[in-house]
C-alpha positions, 0 to 999 in steps of 0.5 A, a space after each residue: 146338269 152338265 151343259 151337254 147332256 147328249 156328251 154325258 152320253 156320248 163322251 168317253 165312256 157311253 152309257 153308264 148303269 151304276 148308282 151314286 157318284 158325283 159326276 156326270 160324265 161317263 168313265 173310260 170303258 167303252 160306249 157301252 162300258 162297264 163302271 160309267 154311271 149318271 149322277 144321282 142326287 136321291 138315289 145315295 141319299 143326296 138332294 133334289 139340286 139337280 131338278 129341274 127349276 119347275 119342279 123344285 119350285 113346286 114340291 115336285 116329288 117322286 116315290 117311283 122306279 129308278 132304272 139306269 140310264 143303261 136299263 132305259 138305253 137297253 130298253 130303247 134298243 130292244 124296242 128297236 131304236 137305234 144307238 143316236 135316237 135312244 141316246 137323243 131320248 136318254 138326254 131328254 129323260 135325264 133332264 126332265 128327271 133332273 138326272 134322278 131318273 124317277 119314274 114316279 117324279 111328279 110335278 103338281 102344277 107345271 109352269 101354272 098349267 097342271 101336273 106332270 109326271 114320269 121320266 118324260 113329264 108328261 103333262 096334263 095342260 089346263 091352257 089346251 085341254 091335253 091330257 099326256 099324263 093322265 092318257 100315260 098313267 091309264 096306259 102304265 097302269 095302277 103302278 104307273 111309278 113303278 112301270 117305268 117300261 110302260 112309261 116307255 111303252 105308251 111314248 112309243 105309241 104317241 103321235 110326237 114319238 112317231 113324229 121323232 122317229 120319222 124326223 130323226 131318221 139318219 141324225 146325230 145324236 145331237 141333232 135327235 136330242 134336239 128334235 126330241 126336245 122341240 118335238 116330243 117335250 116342247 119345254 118352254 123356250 124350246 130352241 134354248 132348251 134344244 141347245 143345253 140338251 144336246 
């Protein structure tokens, strides 16, 4: 993934809606324009390159709804949230997806400490007894890989979103994609995965 993924949001053409491609960064059209789209290694046939390592490393797999990065920013919106928390959220779910938006990406054994799961991979911890992913998938019900709204839903209502949302309040998009990462995703080596992210 590019090494700005808040930028592929940002840049010169905003939020893209289109399948294929071969880059990452938006077309000229506008913040919102029309033909800006988010590459998509399965979506035209292609491969799992763009994963990320823990889920390639793994067998990661998914079989889900695959909305657009226009689809989830819309949604985002809708709920309320303005331009630069959606956009810190959008940066988030593209790399935790591996760009592939797959709501039904499933990571069997994340970092040797259980699976995870959906566009935020969210995580069941055998280390610290946290069951997000299995808390995620009763909230979205039986179609949880299909239900990529629900998905969306049942972040919305965690404790770290309120936490996001609280924190980010007058931020950049750049600032929200970071505290979106150490707050809500808390990758290992957070700090530099904050950095990439934005």
């Amino acid at each position: 993934l590019n090494n700005s993924l808040t930028r592929m949001f940002m840049g010169r053409g905003g939020i893209g809606g289109g399948a294929g491609g071969a880059g990452y960064l938006f077309g000229a059209a506008g913040l919102l324009g029309g033909a800006a789209l988010l590459a998509n290694a399965n979506r035209g046939g292609g491969n799992n390159n763009n994963l990320p390592p823990a889920v390639e490393r793994s067998g990661g797999s998914g079989s889900g709804a695959r909305p657009s990065s226009r689809e989830i920013y819309d949604y985002l919106v809708g709920k309320g949230l303005d331009h630069n928390k959606a956009v810190g959220m959008l940066a988030n779910v593209a790399r935790e997806t591996g760009g592939t938006f797959d709501a039904g990406l499933v990571n069997p054994d994340d970092n040797g400490d259980g699976p995870s799961g959906g566009l935020f991979q969210h995580h069941d911890s055998r280390r610290d007894g946290s069951r997000r992913f299995s808390n995620m998938r009763a909230a979205a019900g039986e179609n949880w890989k299909q239900n990529w709204k629900g998905q969306i839903d049942y972040a919305l209502s965690e404790k770290q979103m309120q936490d996001y949302l609280r924190k980010s309040k007058g931020a950049s998009a750049e600032e929200a994609t970071k505290l979106f990462t150490v707050g809500f995703e808390k990758p290992a080596n957070s700090g530099q995965q904050a950095e990439y992210r934005a």
